[in-house]
Residue, then its C-alpha position, 0 to 999 in steps of 0.5 A: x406492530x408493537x413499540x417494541x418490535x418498532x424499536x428493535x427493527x430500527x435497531x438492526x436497520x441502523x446495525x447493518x447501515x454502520x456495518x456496510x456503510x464503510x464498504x458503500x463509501x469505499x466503492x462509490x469513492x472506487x467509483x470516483x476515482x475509476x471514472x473520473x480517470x484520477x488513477x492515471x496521476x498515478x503513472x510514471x508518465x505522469x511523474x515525468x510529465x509533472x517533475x518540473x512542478x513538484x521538484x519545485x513545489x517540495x522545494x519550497x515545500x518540504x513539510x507541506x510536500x511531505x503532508x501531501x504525499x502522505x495523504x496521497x499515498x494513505x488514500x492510494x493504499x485505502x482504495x487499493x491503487x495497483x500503482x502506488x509503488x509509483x509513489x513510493x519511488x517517487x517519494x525516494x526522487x523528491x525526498x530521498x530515501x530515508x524520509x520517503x522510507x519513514x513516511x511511506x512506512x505510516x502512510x501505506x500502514x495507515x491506509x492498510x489498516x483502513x482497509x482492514x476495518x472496512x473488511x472487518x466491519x462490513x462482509x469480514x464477520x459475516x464470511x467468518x460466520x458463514x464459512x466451512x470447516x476447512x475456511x475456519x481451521x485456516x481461521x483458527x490456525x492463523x488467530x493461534x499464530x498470527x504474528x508469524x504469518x503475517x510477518x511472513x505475508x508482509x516480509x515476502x513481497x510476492x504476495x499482494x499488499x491489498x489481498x493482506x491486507x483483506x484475507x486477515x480481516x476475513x479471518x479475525x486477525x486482532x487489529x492490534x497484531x495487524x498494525x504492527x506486523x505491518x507496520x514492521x514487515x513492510x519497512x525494508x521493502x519499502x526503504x529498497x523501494x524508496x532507495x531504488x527511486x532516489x537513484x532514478x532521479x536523474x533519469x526521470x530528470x533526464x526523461x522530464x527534460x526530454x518531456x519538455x521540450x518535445x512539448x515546447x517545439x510543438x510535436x504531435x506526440x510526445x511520450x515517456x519511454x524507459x528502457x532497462x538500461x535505462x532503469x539498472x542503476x546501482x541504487x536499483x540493484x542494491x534496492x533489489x538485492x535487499x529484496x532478496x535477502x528479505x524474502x529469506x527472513x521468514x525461513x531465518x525467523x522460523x528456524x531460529x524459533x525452531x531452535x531456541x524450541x528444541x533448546 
C-alpha cells in the first residue's frame, strides 16, 4: 500500500468516525438513561412525589432552578423523552407561565436543533443520496418552501416534536430556517402548556400533600391518582382553547399569502 492510499484510507475512516459518532453517542446516551430507569423522574408521579423538595429548592433557587431545568428539558428533548411535556407543566407550576414559557421555548429549540445536527450529520445525507424520486420531489418541494412547511409542522401540535425535528434534517432543510421556525412555531403551544401547568399547581400541591402523608403513616401502597375533574380547570381550558386557535393559524397564514399573491 502506497503513502497515498494509506493517507486517503485514513481520511475516509476519520470521515465516517466524525459522520456517525453523534449518532453512536445519541444511542449509547438512549441506552443510559432507558436502563438505568432516569426516564421515569420524568413522570407526573415523580412531580408529585418530589414537589415538597423542588418547590423548596426553586425558592431558594430561582436562577440555579431555572439553569437546571433548562438543562434538563435540552437533554429530555435531544434524547427524544416521550415525556417532556411533563416538564413543561412543571416549569409553569415552580415558575409560572411566563418565565416557563420563555425558557421552555430555548430549551426545547436548543435540544431540537441537537437532534437536527445528529440527523444531518449521520444517516440525513446518506438517505438523501440514496432516495427515490418521489422521496426527492418531497425534498426539493420542502427546500423550495421551507418556511411555510415547517411553521406549518410546528404550529399544529398534532405532529410529533421528535419526528420535525428528524424528517427536515432527512430532507435538507437549511439549519438556519429550522432554528427559527422553531424557535417561533413552538412559542403559543408551549406558553398554553406552561400556563395550563400553573393553574395545576394546587392540584399537584393537593396531590403532593396527600403523597405524604400516605408515606408518613406507613402504608403499603401510596400512589398518585388524577381524575379529569381533577385536571379541568380554567387555566387548562384557556390553555387548550389557545391550542385551538393555533391549529388555525397556518390555513390564516396561507390565505393571507394567497391574497396578498392575487393582489
Amino acid at each position: 500500500m502506497t503513502l497515498e492510499m494509506k493517507t486517503t484510507e485514513q481520511s475516509e475512516i476519520a470521515s465516517k468516525t466524525r459522520r456517525w459518532m453523534p449518532l453512536i453517542i445519541f444511542l449509547a446516551l438512549i441506552a443510559v438513561f432507558a436502563t438505568s430507569g432516569a426516564y421515569k423522574s420524568i413522570s407526573f408521579e415523580a412531580l408529585v412525589s418530589n414537589y415538597s423538595q423542588l418547590k423548596t429548592f426553586v425558592a431558594d433557587n430561582l436562577l440555579l432552578g431555572v439553569l437546571a431545568y433548562a438543562l434538563i428539558y435540552i437533554v429530555a428533548v435531544a434524547l427524544s423523552f416521550p415525556a417532556a411535556w411533563v416538564l413543561t407543566i412543571a416549569g409553569g407550576i415552580f415558575f409560572g407561565w411566563w418565565i416557563a414559557g420563555m425558557v421552555t421555548v430555548v430549551s426545547a429549540t436548543i435540544g431540537a436543533s441537537i437532534l437536527f445536527w445528529i440527523a444531518s450529520t449521520s444517516f440525513g445525507a446518506h438517505l438523501r443520496d440514496s432516495a427515490g424520486p418521489f422521496v426527492q420531489k418531497i425534498r426539493k418541494g420542502m427546500q423550495d418552501d421551507a418556511v411555510n412547511y415547517m411553521l406549518f409542522l410546528r404550529l399544529v401540535p398534532a405532529f410529533p416534536f421528535t419526528l420535525v425535528n428528524i424528517v427536515p434534517a432527512i430532507l435538507g432543510v437549511p439549519f438556519s430556517i429550522f432554528f427559527w421556525t422553531t424557535l417561533v412555531g413552538i412559542g403559543p403551544g408551549t406558553f398554553a402548556y406552561s400556563y395550563a401547568g400553573e393553574g395545576l399547581a394546587s392540584i399537584v400541591e393537593a396531590q403532593a400533600s396527600t403523597f405524604a402523608k400516605c408515606v408518613a403513616a406507613g402504608t403499603a401502597e401510596c400512589g398518585v391518582s388524577f381524575s379529569p375533574s381533577d385536571l379541568v380547570t380554567p387555566e387548562l381550558l384557556i390553555a387548550f382553547s389557545a391550542l385551538g386557535l393555533v391549529s388555525l393559524l397556518p390555513i390564516v397564514i396561507k390565505r393571507f399569502v394567497a391574497n396578498n399573491s392575487a393582489n
